[in-house]
Every structure is written in C-alpha cells, then in structure tokens.
N, C-alpha and C positions, 0 to 999 in steps of 0.2 A: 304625477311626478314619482309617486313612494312605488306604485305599482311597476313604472317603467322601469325605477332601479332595481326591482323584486327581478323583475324578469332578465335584466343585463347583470346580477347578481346569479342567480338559477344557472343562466347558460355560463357562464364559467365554473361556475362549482361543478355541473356535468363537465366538463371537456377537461378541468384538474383532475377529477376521479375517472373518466378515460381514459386517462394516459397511465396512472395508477394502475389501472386496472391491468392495462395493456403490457406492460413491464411486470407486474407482478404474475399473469398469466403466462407469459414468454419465459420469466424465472422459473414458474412453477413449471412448465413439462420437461424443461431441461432437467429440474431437481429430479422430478418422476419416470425417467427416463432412466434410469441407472438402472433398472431392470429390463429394461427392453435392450436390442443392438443398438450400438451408434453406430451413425453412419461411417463410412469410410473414410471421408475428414476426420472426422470428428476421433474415431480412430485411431487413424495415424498420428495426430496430433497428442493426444492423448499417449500412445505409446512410446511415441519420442520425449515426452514428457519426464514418464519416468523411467526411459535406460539413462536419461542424464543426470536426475537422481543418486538410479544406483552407479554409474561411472564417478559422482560427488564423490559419494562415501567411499568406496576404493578408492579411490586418490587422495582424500582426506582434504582438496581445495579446489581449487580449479580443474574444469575440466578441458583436452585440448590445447593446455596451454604448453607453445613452444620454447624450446631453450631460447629465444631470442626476446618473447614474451617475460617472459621470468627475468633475465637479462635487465630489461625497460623498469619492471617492477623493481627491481632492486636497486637501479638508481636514481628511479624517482623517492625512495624511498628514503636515500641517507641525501638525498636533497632538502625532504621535508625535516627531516633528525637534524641537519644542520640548520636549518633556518628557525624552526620551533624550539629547539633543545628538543625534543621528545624523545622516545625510546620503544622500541617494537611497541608492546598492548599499546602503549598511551596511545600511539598515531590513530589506532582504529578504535577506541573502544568511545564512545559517546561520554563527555562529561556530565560530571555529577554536576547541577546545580541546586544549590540550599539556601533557601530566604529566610530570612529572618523579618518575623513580623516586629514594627515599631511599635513601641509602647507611647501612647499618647495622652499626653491628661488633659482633660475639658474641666472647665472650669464655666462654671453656673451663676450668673451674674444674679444679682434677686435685689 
C-alpha cells in the first residue's frame, strides 16, 4: 500500500515539474531571444506596440479617439458627476481605504 502511493505520488510530482519545466523553458527563450531577430509577427506586433506608446505621449491620452468618441466620454462623465457627486480626479483616481485595527481586551479567568 505505502509503496503503491510512493509510486502514484512520484508520477505526479514528475508531470507537476513537467509542466514547470515546460513554461519556464518556453518563458526562458523568449527572455533570451532579445538578442537574436524576432520573427515577423513577433515583430510587427512589437512595433505596433510601441508607435501607440509614442502616439500616447503626443497626445497626452487617448490615442485615435474621435470627436464623437470624446463627445460619449464627456457625457458619460457628468452622468457619473451627477449620480456620485464626484468631480474630475475623484471619478478616476482609486480610493483610499484606512482600517483601523480594534483594540480588544482579553480577560484571563484563573
């Protein structure tokens, strides 16, 4: 019985670190690969990547976005301002949450 679960124990622990292995190899030649060409996908993808970047930062927000687009945003926006109260940052910026730990006393019976 202990040998049987030895051995149905063994074959999983190989086939968890297979797969391990398998994704961590697959990560590694991508990593290692930044010195060689990439492929043509790989590429393009990549270079479209970052003109949308640099189109960001010229624009300083959106990229592509049309006066109709802009338009939608703006009225979705004093929707949320009226239903919230909010005001520009507040809508987007993440709230703060602060806990306060409670002070508890234990008491020791004897």
């Amino acid at each position: 019985m202990i040998l049987q679960r030895l051995f149905h124990f063994s074959s999983v622990f190989r086939s968890a670190v297979g797969v391990q292995l398998r994704r961590n190899i697959g990560l590694t030649a991508i990593a290692f690969n930044k010195t060689k060409e990439l492929d043509p996908v790989q590429k393009l993808f990549v270079d479209k990547i970052r003109e949308y970047a640099t189109k960001g930062k010229q624009t300083g927000g959106l990229v592509d976005a049309g006066p109709e687009f802009e338009k939608d945003m703006n009225e979705e926006v004093t929707k949320l301002q009226r239903w919230f109260g909010a005001s520009g940052e507040e809508l987007i910026k993440f709230p703060d949450f602060k806990f306060e730990a409670k002070k508890s006393e234990v008491s020791v019976k004897k």
